[in-house]
C-alpha positions in Angstrom: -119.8 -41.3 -46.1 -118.0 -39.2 -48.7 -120.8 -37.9 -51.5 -119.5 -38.6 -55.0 -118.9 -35.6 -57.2 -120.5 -35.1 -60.1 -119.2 -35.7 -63.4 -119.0 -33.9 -66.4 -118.3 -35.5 -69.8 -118.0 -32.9 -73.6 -117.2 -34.1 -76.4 -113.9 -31.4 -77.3 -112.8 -32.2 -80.8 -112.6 -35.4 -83.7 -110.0 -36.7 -85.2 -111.3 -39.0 -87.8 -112.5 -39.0 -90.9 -116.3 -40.2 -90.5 -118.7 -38.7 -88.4 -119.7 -40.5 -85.4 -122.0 -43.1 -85.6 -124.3 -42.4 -82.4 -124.7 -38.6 -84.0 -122.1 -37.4 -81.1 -121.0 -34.0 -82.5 -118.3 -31.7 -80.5 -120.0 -29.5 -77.9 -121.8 -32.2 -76.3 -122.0 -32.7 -73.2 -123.5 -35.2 -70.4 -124.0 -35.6 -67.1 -122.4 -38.9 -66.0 -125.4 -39.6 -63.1 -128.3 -38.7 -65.4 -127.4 -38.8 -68.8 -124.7 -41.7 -69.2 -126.9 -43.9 -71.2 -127.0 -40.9 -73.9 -123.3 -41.4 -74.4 -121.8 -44.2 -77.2 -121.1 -47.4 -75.6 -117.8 -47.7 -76.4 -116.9 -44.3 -75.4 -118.2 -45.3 -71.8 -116.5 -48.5 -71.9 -113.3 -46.1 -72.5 -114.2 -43.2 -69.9 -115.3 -45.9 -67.0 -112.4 -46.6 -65.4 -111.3 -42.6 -65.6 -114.4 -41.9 -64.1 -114.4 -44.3 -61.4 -110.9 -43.2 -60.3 -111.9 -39.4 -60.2 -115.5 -40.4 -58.3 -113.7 -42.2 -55.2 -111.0 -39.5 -54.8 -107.6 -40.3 -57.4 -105.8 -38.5 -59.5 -104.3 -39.3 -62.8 -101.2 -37.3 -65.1 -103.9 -35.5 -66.9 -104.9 -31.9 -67.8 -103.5 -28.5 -65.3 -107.2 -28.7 -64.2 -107.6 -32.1 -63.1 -110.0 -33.3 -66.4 -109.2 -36.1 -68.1 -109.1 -36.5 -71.8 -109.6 -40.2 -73.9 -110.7 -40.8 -77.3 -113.5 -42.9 -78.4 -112.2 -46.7 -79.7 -113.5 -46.0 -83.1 -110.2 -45.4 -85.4 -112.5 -43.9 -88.1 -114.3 -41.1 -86.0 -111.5 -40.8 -83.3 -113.9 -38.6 -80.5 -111.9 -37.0 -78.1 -113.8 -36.0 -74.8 -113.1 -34.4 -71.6 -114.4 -35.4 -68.0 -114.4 -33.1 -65.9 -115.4 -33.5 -61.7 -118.2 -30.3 -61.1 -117.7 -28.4 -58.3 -120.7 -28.3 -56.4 -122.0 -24.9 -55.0 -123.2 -25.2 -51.7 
């Protein structure tokens, strides 16, 4: 059995005009196995099905690196994060 990567989510920039209601603020960051519940619901509800793609081995158009960047559903804070798959170090 494959072992799931680990997944990296940061919060890169905002595009709206109100500050986000769960106190998100760019530069954070959070590990998708430990720290998920930390993140906004809706964001997750957003990043889910990126994440589940990039945990069983897909690929998506996305960034030269292979991240994936969404936005947050909330038209007045606009979040925009990044997931990123962490290379594990043996």
């Amino acid at each position: 059995m494959m072992k799931k990567p680990k997944i990296k989510i940061s919060l890169i920039d905002q595009k709206g005009h109100m500050g986000c209601h769960r106190g998100h603020q760019i530069g954070d960051t959070f590990d998708f196995d430990t720290e998920r519940g930390n993140l906004c619901p809706m964001a997750m509800h957003v990043a889910f099905p990126y994440i589940d793609i990039l945990r069983y081995g897909g690929k998506l158009p996305s960034q030269p690196d292979g991240s994936i960047v969404f936005c947050c559903p909330d038209v007045d804070v606009i979040n925009v994060f990044k997931i990123e798959v962490v290379e594990e170090k043996d």
